[in-house]
BADOSE-660047 format. One record per residue (C-alpha): x, z, y; residue number from 1. Coordinates in nm, 4 decimals, padded with zeros to 6 digits. Example, Ala and Ser with C-alpha at 12.3 -4.5 7.8 and 13.67 -1.06 7.14 Angstrom:
2
@x: 01.2300&z: 00.7800&y: -00.4500&num: 1
@x: 01.3670&z: 00.7140&y: -00.1060&num: 2
//
This chain:
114
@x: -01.0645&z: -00.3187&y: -00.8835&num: 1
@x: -00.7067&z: -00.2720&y: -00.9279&num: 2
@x: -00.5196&z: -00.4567&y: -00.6808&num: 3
@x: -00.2376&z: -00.5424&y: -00.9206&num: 4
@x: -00.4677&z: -00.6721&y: -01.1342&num: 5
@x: -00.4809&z: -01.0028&y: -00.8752&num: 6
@x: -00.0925&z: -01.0570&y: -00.8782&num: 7
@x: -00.1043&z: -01.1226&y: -01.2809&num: 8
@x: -00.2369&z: -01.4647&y: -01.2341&num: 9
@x: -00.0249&z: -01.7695&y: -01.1483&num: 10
@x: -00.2123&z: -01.8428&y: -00.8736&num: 11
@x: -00.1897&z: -01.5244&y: -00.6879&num: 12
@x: -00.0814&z: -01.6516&y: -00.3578&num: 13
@x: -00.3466&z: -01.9132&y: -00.3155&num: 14
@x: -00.6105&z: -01.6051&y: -00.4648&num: 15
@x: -00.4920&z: -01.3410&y: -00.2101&num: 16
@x: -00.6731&z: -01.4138&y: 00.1290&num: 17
@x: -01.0058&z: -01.4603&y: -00.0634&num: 18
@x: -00.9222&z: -01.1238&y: -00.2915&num: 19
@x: -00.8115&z: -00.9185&y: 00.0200&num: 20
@x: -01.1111&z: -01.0079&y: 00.2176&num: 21
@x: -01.3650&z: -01.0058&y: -00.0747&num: 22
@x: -01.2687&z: -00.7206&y: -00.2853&num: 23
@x: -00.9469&z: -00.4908&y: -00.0759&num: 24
@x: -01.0801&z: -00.4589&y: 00.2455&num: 25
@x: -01.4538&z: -00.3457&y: 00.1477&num: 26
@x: -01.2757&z: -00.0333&y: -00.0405&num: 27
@x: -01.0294&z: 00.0268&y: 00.1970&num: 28
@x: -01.3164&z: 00.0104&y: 00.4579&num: 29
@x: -01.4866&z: 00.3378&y: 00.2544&num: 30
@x: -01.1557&z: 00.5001&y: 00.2288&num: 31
@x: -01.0889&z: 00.4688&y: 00.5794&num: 32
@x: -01.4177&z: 00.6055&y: 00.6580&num: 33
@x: -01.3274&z: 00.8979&y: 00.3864&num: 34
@x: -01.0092&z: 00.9648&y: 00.5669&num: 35
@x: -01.1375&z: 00.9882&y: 00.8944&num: 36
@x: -00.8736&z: 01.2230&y: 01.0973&num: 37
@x: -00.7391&z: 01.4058&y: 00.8728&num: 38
@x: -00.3784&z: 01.3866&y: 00.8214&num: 39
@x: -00.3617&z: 01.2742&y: 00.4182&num: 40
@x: -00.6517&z: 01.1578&y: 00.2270&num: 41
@x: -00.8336&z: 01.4800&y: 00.1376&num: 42
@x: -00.6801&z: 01.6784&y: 00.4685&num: 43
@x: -00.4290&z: 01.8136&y: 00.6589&num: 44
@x: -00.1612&z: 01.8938&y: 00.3530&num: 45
@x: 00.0097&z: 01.6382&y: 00.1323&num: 46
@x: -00.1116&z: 01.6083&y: -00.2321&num: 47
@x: -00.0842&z: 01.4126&y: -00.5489&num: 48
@x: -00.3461&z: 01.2010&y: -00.4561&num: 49
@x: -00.1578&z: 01.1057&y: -00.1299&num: 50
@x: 00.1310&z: 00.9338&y: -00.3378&num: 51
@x: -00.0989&z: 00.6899&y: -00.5195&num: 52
@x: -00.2776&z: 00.6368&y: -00.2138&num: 53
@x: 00.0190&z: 00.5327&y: -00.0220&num: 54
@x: 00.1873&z: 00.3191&y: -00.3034&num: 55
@x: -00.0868&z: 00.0672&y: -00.2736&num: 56
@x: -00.1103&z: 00.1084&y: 00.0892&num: 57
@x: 00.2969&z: -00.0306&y: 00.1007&num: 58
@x: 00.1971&z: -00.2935&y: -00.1622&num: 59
@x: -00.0641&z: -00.3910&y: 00.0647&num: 60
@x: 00.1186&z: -00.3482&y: 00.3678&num: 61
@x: 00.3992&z: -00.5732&y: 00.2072&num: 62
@x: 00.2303&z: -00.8742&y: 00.1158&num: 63
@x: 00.0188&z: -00.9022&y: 00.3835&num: 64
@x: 00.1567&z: -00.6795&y: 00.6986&num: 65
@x: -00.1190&z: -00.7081&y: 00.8987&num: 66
@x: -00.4182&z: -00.6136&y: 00.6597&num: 67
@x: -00.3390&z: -00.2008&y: 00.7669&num: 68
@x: -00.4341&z: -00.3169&y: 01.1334&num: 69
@x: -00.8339&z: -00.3547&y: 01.0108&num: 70
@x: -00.8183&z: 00.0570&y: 00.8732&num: 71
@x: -00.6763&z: 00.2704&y: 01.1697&num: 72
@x: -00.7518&z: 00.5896&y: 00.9895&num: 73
@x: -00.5228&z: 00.4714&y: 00.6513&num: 74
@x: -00.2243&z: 00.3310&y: 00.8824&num: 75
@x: -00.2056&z: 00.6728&y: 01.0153&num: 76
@x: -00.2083&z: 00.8025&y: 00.6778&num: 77
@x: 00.0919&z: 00.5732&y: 00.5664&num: 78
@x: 00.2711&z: 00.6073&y: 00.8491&num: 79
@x: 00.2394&z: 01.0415&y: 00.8080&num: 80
@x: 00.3929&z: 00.9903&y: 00.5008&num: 81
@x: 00.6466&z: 00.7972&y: 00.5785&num: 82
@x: 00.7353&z: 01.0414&y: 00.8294&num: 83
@x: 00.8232&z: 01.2743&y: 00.5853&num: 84
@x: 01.1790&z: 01.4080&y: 00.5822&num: 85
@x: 01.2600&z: 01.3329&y: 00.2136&num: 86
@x: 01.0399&z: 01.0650&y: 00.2250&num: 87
@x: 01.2331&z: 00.9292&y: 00.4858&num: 88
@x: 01.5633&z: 00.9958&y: 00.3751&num: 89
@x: 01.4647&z: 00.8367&y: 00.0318&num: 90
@x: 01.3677&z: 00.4937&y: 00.1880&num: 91
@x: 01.7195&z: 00.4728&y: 00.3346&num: 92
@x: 01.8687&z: 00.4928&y: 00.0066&num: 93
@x: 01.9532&z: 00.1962&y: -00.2141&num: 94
@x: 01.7632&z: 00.2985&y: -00.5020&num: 95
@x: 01.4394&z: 00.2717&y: -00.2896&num: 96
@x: 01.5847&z: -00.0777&y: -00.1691&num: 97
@x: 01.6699&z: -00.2029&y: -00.5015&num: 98
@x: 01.4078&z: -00.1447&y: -00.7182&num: 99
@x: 01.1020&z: -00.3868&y: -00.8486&num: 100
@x: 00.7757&z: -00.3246&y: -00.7298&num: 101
@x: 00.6345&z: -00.3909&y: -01.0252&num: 102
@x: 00.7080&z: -00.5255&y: -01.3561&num: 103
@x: 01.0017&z: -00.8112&y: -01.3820&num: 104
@x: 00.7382&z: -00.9785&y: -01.6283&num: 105
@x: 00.5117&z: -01.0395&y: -01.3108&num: 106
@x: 00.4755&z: -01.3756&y: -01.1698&num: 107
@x: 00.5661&z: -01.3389&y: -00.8294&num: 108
@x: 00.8795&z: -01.2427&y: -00.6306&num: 109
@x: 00.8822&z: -01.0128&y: -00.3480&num: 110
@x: 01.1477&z: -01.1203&y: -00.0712&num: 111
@x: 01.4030&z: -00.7413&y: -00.0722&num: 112
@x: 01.3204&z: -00.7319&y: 00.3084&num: 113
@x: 01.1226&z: -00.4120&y: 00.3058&num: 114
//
């Protein structure tokens, strides 16, 4: 499942707690498993892999900021990242604070509170 898959219908919001308990939480359940201590996703070193991981890991975090709080192992992984000096220093900037999460075409409209 793609989780932006479930924002392209009109009825997203009403969808959501049913999708993130039926279909989000079971994967992020094996992934947090997967993770277990390690820093990042596959160990102790940043890698690609760790940039996908945590861009649907902020989406998540975004609509719903509590659904992190069920997988210990990936809040430590998003927070590591964040961490990250040029992370960091990018997410004070106001290209990070500007931009869309997604397309403009999509039918729902985050609040620019992140």
């Amino acid at each position: 499942m793609c989780i932006r898959d479930s924002f392209w219908n009109t009825n997203w919001e009403a969808d959501l707690p049913k999708t993130f308990e039926e279909k989000l939480h079971p994967r992020l359940q094996r992934l947090d498993a997967f993770a277990g201590s390690k820093k990042f996703i596959i160990g102790d070193e940043i890698r690609l892999v760790d940039f996908a991981l945590y861009n649907i890991l902020w989406l998540v975090k975004h609509i719903d900021g509590t659904s992190l709080d069920r997988h210990q192992n990936l809040l430590r992984i998003y927070n590591n990242f964040e961490e990250i000096p040029v992370i960091k220093a990018y997410h004070a900037t106001d290209v990070f604070k500007n931009r869309n999460v997604y397309s403009f075409r999509a039918p729902y409209q985050f609040a620019k509170n992140y």
